[in-house]
N, C-alpha and C positions, 0 to 999 in steps of 0.2 A: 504493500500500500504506500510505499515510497513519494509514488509519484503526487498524491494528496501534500505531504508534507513538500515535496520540491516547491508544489505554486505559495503554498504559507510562506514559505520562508523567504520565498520572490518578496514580499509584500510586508513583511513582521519576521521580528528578531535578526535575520540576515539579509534586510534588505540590502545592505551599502556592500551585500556581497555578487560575486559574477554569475550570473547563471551555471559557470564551469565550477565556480568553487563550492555551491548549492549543492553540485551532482555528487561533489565528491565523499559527501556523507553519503548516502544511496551504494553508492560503487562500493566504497570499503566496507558496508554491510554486506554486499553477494560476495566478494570476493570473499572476505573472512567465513561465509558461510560455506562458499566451497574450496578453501586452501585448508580450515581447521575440521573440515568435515574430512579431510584425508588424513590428516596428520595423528585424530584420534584413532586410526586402527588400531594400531599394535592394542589400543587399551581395549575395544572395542572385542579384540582376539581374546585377552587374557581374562575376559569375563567381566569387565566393569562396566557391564551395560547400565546397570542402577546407579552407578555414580556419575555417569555421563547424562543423564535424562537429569539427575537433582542438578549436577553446576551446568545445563545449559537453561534450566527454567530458572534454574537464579540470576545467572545473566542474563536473560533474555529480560526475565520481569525487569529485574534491578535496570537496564537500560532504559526501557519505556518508562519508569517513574523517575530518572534522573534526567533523561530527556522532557517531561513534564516543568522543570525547574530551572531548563537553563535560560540562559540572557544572554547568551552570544554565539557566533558559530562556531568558535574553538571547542565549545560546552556541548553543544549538538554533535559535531565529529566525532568526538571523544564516547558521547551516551549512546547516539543512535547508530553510529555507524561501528564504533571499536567494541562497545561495551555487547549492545546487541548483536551485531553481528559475531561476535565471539560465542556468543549463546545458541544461535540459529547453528553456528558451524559443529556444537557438541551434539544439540540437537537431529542434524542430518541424516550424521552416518546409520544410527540405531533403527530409525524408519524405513530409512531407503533396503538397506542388509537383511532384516530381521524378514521383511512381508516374504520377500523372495525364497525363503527355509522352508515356507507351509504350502508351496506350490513345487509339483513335478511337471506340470503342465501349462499354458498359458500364465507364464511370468510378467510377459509384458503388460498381457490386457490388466494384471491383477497390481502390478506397480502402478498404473497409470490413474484406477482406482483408485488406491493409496495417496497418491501424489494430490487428488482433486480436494483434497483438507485445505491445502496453500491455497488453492486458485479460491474454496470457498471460504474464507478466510479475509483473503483478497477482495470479496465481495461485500461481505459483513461491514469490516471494519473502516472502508472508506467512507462508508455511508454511516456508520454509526458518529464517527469523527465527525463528518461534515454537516450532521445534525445536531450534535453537543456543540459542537465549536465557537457558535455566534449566542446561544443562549448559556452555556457557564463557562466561556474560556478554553483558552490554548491548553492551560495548566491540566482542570479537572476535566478535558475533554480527552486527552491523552492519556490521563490516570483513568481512569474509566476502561481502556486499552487495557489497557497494564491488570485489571482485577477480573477480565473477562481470560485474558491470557495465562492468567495464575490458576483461574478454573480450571480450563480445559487443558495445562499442563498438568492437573492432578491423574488426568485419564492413561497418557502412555505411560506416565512414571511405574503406575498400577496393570497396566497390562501387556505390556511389552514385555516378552520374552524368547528370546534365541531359540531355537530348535536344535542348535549345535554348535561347537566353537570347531575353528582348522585345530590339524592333530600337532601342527609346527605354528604358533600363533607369530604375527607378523612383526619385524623392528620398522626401524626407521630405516635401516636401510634397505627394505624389501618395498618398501612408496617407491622405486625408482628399480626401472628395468633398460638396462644400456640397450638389451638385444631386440627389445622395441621399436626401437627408431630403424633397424632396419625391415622391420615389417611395412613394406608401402601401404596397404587399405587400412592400414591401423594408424600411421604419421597422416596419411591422406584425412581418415575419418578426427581426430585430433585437431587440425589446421581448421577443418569445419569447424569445428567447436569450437577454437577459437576466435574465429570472426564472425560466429553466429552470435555470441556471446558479447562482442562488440557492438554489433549491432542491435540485438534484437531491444536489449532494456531503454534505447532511444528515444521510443515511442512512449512506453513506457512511464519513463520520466517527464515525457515535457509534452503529452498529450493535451493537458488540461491549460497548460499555457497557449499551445496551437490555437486549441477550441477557441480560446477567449479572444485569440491576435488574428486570426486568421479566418473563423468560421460563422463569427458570431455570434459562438455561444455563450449564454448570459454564466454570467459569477455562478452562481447556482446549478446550474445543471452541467457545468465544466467541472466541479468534484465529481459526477458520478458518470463520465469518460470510463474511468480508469475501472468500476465498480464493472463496469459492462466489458473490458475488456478479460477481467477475469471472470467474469461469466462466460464469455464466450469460451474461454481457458480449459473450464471446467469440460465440457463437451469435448475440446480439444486433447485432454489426457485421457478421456475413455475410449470411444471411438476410434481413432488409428492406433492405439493400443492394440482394441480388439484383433483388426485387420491385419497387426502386422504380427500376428501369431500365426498367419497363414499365408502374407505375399512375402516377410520378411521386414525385421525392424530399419536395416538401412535402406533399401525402398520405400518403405514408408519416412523414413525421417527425410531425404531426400528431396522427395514432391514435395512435402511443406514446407521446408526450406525456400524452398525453389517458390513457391504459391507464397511466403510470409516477404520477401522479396519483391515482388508485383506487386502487395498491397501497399508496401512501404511505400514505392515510389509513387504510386496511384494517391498517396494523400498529397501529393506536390497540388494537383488539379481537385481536392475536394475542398470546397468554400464555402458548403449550406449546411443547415446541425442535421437533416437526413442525411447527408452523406455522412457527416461523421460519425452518426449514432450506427449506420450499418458496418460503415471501416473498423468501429471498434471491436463488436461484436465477431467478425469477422477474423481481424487482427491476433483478437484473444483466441480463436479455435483455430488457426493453423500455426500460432508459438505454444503451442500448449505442450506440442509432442518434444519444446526445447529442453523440458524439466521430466517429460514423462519416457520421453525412448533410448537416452545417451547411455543411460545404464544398460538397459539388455542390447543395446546395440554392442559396445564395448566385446559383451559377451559371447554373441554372433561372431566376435572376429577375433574371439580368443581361443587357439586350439589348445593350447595346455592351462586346464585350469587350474593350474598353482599359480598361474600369472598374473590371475585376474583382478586379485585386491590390487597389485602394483600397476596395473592399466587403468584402473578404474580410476585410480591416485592419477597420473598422469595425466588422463581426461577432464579432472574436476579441476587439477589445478591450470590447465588452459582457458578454462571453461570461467576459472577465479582472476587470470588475469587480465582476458577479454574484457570482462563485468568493470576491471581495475578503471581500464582507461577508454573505452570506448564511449560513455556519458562525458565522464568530462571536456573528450575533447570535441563532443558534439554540440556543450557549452560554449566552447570558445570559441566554432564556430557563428553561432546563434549570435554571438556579442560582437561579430563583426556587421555592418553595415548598419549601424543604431541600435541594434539588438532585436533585428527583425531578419534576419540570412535563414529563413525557413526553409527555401529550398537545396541550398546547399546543405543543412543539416540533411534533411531529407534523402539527399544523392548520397553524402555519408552513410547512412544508417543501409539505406539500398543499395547501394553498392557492397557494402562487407556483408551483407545477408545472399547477395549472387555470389561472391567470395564462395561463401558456406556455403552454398549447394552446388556450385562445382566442384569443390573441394571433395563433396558427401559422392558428388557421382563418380569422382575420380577412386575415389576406395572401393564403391561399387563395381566401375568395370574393372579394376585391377585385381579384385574378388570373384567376379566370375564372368567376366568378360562383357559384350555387347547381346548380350539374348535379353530381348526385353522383357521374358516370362521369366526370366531364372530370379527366384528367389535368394535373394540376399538379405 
């Protein structure tokens, strides 16, 4: 729900700040969400799935109620983006691993399941915020956040449980496989993820400011952009989920790359709130499979699976760096020409999203060549 707090902070508490430097709390929450979602394996192996569920709801909350209190953007970077995203990254690993133990079958469809808590979540919470927010405040409207998130952390802490640990639990030096990088469809599907990763949280972020500079859309119905884009998210982590337990997860991640891509740039030419009320909806179900397919994809193109926690690590943290710097510097460019360069952001964000899906098809034919039915 990032992109709610991006247009706040345009306008309160960091206004005298760049739209680039805005993003950069946003960015260091995904990254830290997915550089610390790797980094906890090895604990994740040794059995401390219950202490990683207690310190990632502690930081998760502790960030949302110290974010409630700041007055400046140094105070924001540090709560919403280092403190939380620290929490989100403990939080990860245990969700994403665990679902996958209680399936011999249709893994994808059933992560993708899994996965639609975040996009519903995503839906919830912007609209909850941007209800509280004019009638009791920045402060108690965020704390509010923060006591619904304390709840519903009580549930995985309480039901989360492994089906198994590996028989050789993972170090630190096993996040990292030299003999990887000469895997082409694997460096191929990787590079995808990195400029998917670039690109896709663009829209993301600075949706609700387009709406309002661009489309017309009033104050008010530009907070819930973003509520509709993960709505549409939601539909997007189930559905080519389902499909791609039968065409294949990088096929399927591919097209919608390739389809999240066209819509990007297609918001260059949309200027009326139906358009954008469709784009969004739209937007949010073919990125949805950004969060829901990269894991069993990974796995699709791991022949030995002892590799796979160490690919997986490799994938996320491309995936954490993309997130790093692909917002901000779609900031900086926005702040060139009065701080209206919409289109050029736009070419940015669409162009590393074509990046990504040739990237995705270059793994694909190096995987099984030009047969357009062969499942990958």
């Amino acid at each position: 729900m990032y992109g709610v707090f991006q247009t706040y902070y345009s306008h309160a508490i960091a206004e005298t700040s760049t739209a680039s430097a805005i993003s950069w709390i946003g960015s260091v929450q995904v990254f830290l969400l997915c550089f610390i979602g790797t980094l906890v394996g090895p604990i994740y192996d040794a059995g401390h799935v219950r202490s990683l569920l207690v310190v990632g709801s502690f930081l998760s909350i502790l960030g949302v109620f110290m974010t409630s209190i700041c007055k400046n953007y140094w105070q924001l970077l540090l709560a919403q983006g280092v403190v939380t995203g620290s929490g989100f990254g403990c939080l990860f690993l245990p969700g994403v691993a665990t679902v996958s133990q209680y399936f011999s079958t249709k893994k994808a469809f059933a992560t993708g399941i899994a996965s639609v808590g975040s996009s519903i979540g995503g839906v919830i919470y912007p609209i909850i915020w941007t209800q509280l927010q004019p009638k009791i405040g920045f402060g108690w409207a965020t704390r509010v956040i923060g006591f619904i998130l304390a709840a519903t952390l009580i549930i995985p802490i309480v039901v989360i449980r492994p089906r198994q640990y590996p028989q050789k639990p993972r170090t630190l030096l096993d996040l990292w496989d030299k003999n990887s990088l000469l895997d082409l469809p694997y460096v191929l599907f990787g590079l995808g993820i990195l400029f998917g990763y670039m690109g896709i949280y663009v829209v993301f972020f600075y949706i609700q400011l387009y709406g309002r500079s661009r489309a017309d859309v009033s104050s008010h119905l530009a907070f819930y952009l973003l509520a509709l884009i993960n709505a549409g998210s939601s539909l997007g982590r189930i559905l080519p989920n389902f499909a791609a337990d039968y065409v294949g997860t990088l096929n399927m991640q591919t097209s919608f790359i390739f389809a999240s891509a066209v819509l990007s740039l297609s918001l260059i030419a949309i200027t009326n709130v139906p358009g954008i009320l469709a784009f969004c909806v739209l937007y949010g179900f073919f990125t949805g499979t950004f969060v829901s397919l990269p894991a069993p994809t990974v796995a699709s193109l791991s022949k030995d699976v002892a590799l796979l926690g160490a690919r997986l690590s490799m994938a996320f943290m491309a995936a954490g760096v993309g997130s790093l710097v692909g917002s901000p510097i779609a900031g900086a460019i926005l702040a060139t020409e009065g701080g209206n360069n919409w289109t050029i952001l736009q070419v940015w964000s669409g162009g590393l999203l074509i990046l990504s899906s040739l990237s995705m098809l270059g793994a694909r034919i190096a995987k099984v060549g030009v047969r357009v039915n062969a499942k990958a």
